[in-house]
C-alpha positions in Angstrom: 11.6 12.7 15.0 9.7 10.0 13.6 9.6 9.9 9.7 8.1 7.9 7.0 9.4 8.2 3.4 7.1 7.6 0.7 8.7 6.8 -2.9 6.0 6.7 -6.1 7.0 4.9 -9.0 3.9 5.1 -11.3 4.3 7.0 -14.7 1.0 8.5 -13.8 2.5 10.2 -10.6 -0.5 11.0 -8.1 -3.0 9.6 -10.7 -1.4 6.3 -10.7 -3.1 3.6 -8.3 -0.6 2.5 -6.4 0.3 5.7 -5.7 -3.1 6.6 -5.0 -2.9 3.5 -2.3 0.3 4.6 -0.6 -1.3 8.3 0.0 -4.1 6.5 1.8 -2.0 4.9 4.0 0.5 7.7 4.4 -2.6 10.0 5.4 -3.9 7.4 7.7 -0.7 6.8 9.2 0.6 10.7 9.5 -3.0 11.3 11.2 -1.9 8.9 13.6 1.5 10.3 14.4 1.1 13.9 13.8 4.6 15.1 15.2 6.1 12.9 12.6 7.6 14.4 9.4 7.0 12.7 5.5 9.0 13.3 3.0 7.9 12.2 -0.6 9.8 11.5 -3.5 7.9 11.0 -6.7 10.0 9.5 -10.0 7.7 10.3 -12.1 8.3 14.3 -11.3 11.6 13.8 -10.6 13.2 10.9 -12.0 16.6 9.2 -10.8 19.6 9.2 -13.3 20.3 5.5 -14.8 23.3 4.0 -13.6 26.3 4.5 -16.1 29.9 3.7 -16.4 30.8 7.2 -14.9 28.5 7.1 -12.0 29.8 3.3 -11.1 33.5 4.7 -11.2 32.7 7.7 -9.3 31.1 5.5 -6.5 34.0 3.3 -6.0 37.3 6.4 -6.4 38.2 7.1 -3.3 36.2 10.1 -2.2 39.6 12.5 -1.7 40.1 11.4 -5.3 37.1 12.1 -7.2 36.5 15.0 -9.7 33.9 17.6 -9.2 31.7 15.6 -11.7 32.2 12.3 -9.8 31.6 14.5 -6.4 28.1 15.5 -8.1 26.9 12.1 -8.8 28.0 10.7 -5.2 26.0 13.6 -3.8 23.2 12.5 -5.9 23.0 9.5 -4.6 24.0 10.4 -0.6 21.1 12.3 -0.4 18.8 9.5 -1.6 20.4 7.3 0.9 20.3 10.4 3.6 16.3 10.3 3.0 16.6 6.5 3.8 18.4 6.9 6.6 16.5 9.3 8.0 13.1 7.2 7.8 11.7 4.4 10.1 8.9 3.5 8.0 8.9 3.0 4.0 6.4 3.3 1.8 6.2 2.2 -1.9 4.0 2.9 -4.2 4.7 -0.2 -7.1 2.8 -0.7 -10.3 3.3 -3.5 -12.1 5.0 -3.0 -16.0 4.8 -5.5 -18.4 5.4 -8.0 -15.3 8.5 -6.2 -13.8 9.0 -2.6 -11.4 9.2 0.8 -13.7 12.5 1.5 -14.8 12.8 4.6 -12.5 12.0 2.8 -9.7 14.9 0.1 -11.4 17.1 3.6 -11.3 16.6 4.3 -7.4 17.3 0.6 -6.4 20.6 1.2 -8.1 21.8 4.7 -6.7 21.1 3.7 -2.7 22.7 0.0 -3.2 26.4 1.4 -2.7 29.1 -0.7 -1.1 30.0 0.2 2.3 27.4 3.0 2.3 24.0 0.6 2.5 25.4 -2.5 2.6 28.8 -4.6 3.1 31.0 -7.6 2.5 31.9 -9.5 5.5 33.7 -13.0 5.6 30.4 -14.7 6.0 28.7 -12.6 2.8 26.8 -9.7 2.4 25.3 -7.8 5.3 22.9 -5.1 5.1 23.7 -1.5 7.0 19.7 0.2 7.1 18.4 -2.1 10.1 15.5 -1.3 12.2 13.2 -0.1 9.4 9.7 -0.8 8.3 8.7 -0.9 4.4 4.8 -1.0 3.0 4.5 -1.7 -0.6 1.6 -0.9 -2.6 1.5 -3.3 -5.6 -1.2 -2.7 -7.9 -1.5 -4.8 -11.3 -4.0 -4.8 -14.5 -4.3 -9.0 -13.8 -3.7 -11.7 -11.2 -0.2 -12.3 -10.5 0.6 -12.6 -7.2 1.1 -16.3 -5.7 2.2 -16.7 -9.6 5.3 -17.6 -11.2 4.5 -14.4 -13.4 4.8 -12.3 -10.2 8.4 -11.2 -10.7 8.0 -8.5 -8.0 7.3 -9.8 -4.7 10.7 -11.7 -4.3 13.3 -9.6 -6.3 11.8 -6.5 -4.2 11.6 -8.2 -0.7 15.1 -9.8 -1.1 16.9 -5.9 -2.2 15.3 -4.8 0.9 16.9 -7.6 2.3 20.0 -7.2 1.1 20.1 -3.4 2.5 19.2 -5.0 5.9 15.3 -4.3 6.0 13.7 -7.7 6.6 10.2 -6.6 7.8 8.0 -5.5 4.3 4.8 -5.8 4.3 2.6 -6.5 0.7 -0.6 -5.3 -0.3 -2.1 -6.0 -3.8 -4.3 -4.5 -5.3 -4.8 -6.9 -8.8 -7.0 -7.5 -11.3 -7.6 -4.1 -11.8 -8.1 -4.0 -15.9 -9.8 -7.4 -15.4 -13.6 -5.3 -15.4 -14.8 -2.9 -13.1 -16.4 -4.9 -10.5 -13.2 -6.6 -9.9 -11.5 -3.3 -10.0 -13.5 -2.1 -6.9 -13.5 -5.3 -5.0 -9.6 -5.2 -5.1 -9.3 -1.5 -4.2 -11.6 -1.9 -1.4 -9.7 -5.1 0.1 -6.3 -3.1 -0.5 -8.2 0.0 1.7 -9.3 -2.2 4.4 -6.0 -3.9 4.6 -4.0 -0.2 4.6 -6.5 0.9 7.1 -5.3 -2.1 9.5 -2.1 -2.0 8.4 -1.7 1.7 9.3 -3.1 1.7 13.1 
C-alpha cells in the first residue's frame, strides 16, 4: 500500500502555516490516491525526546545487551524509523525559528539518523539505507530568506535527507509572511498553486 507520512513541526500544531500548507497538499494528494494510507505525526502534540547520553549509549549496546530502559528508547526511535520506512512520499511541514528548524523537529532528525539502521559507513563514506523516497517541504518564514545566506534551512535539511539516502526533496516557500498582509497572501497563494502542481 502506498503511504505518505506527514511530520508538523510548528509550535502552533494545525494552526501553524506550514502546517496549514502540508495539509493542503496531503489533502490534494490523498484525493488523488485514495487507496493510499497517511499517517501524521505532529511534534507539537507529541514531541520527540532530545537526544541524551543514555539514549546515544542505548543505540550503540548491542541489542542482546541492553537494559529494559535502553530497550525503551531503541523502540522509541524504531518506530519513528518504522513510519519512515513504511512511506514513499514525505511531507514536512517547516517553519522557520529565529533562522534555523524548531528544536523538535532538531529532536526527530536525531532519533531516525542511527548507524546501520538509516544509514552506514562503507570504505568510500557514508551511504544512505531509505532509497526510493519522495520528500515535500513546506517552508514558511516571517521574511525573505530563501536564495539568502540567512537561509540556514534549505541545505542543512536537503543534505540530512541526503545523508539517509533520499535525494529527490522538493521546496516550497512560502516567505515574507509578517512582512504585511498583501505580501502575506501573495506568498500563500504562489505556495497553493505550486502544492496544487506539485501534488498531481
Amino acid at each position: 500500500m502506498k503511504t505518505l507520512l506527514q511530520i508538523n513541526s510548528s509550535i502552533f500544531s494545525s494552526g501553524g502555516q506550514s502546517t496549514q500548507l502540508a495539509e493542503q497538499f496531503v489533502a490534494i494528494w490523498h484525493a488523488n490516491n485514495p487507496d493510499a494510507r497517511v499517517i501524521v505525526r505532529d511534534l507539537a502534540s507529541d514531541p520527540i525526546p532530545h537526544l541524551d547520553e543514555q539514549r546515544v549509549l542505548a543505540f550503540f549496546t548491542p541489542s542482546d545487551k541492553r537494559t529494559s530502559d535502553q530497550q525503551a528508547f531503541v523502540a522509541e526511535s524504531d518506530v519513528l524509523i518504522d513510519e519512515l520506512k513504511q512511506a514513499q512520499v514525505i511531507v514536512i511541514g517547516l517553519p522557520m525559528y529565529n533562522f534555523g528548524i524548531p528544536s523538535t523537529l532538531k529532536a526527530y532528525f536525531d532519533q531516525i539518523a542511527r548507524s546501520g539502521v538509516t544509514f552506514q559507513y562503507t570504505e568510500n563514506g557514508s551511504e544512505g539505507l531509505l532509497t526510493g523516497k519522495k520528500v515535500f517541504v513546506f517552508a514558511a518564514r516571517g521574511g525573505l530568506y530563501a536564495g539568502t545566506p540567512l537561509d540556514s534551512q534549505t541545505g542543512y535539511v536537503r543534505d540530512f535527507f541526503a545523508f539517509l539516502g533520499m535525494t529527490e526533496v522538493e521546496f516550497i516557500y512560502a516567505e515574507g509572511l509578517n512582512m504585511g498582509e498583501e505580501t502575506k497572501e501573495a506568498a500563500l497563494t504562489e505556495a497553493t498553486l505550486r502544492l496544487v502542481a506539485l501534488s498531481i
